[in-house]
C-alpha positions as CSV (number, residue, x, y, z in Angstrom):
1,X,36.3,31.0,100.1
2,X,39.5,29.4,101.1
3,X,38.4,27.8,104.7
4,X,34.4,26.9,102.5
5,X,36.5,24.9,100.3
6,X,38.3,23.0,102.9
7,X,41.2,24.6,101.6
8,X,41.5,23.8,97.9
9,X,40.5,27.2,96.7
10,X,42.6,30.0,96.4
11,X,41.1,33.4,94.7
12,X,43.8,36.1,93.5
13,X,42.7,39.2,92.3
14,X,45.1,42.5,91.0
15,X,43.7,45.6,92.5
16,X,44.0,47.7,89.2
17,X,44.2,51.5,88.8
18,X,46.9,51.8,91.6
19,X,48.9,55.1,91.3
20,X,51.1,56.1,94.1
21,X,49.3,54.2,96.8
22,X,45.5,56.3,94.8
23,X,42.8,54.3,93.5
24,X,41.5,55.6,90.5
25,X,37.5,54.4,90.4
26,X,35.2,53.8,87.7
27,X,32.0,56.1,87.8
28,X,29.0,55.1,85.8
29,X,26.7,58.0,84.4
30,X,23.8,56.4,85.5
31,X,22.4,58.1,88.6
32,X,22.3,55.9,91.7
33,X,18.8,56.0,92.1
34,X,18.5,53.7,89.0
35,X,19.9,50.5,91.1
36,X,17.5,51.0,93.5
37,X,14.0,50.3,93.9
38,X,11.4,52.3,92.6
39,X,9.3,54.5,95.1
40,X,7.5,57.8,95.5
41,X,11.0,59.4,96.3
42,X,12.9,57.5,93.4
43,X,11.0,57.6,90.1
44,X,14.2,55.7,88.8
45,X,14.3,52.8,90.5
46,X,13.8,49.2,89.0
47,X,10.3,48.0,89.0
48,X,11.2,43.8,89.0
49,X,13.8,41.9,90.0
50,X,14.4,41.2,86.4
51,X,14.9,44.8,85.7
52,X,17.3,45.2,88.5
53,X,19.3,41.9,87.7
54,X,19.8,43.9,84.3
55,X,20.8,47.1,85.6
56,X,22.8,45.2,87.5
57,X,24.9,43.5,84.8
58,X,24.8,46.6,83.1
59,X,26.3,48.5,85.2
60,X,29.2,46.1,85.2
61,X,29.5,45.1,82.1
62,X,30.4,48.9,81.4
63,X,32.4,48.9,84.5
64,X,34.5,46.2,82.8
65,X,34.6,47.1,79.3
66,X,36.3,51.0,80.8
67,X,38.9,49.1,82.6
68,X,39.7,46.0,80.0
69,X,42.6,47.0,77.7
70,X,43.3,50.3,79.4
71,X,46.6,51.3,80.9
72,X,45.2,51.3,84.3
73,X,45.7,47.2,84.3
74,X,49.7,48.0,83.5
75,X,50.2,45.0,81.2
76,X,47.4,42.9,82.7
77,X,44.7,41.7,80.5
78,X,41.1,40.4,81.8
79,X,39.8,37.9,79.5
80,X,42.8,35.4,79.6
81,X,41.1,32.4,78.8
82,X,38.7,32.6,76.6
83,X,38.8,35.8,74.3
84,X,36.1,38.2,75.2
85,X,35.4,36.5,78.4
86,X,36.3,38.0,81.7
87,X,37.3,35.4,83.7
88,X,36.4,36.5,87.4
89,X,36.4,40.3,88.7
90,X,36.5,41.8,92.2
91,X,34.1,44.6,92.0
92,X,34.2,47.2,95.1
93,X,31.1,49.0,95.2
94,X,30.9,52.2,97.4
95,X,28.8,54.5,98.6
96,X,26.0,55.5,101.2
97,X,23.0,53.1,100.6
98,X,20.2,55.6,100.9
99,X,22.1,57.7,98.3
């Protein structure tokens, strides 16, 4: 972002849920399959890209909402300018791709 802005952006972002150098991750209880597309081997999957723009936001909207206000942010809040508004999140997603 920095060198695409011809240097006049800078992007901080706290790495929350640190505990003695662990990460402590979010886990949603939908199954992967669901963010997927759909297919004879995953009867989950999302059928349109509108459905899997929605899953999408979904997914981290609750990824959000179990981190905002919680003592893994040590003080920090999310939504500092406008109330109920997150600002801007760095979202690490993980996993195998085929999973």
């Amino acid at each position: 972002m920095y060198a695409a802005s011809g240097g006049t952006l800078t992007l901080n972002s706290t790495l929350v849920g640190m505990n003695n150098n662990t990460i402590i991750m979010y886990r949603d209880n939908d199954p992967r399959g669901r963010f997927m597309p759909h297919s004879a081997t995953n009867p989950l999957g999302y059928t349109s890209a509108e459905e899997a723009q929605e899953r999408g936001q979904a997914l981290l909207a609750r990824a959000v909402a179990a981190v905002d206000g919680s003592t893994l942010l040590n003080g920090l809040t999310l939504n500092t300018i406008t109330p109920s508004q997150v600002d801007s999140v760095t979202f690490v997603i993980t996993g195998d791709p085929g999973a």
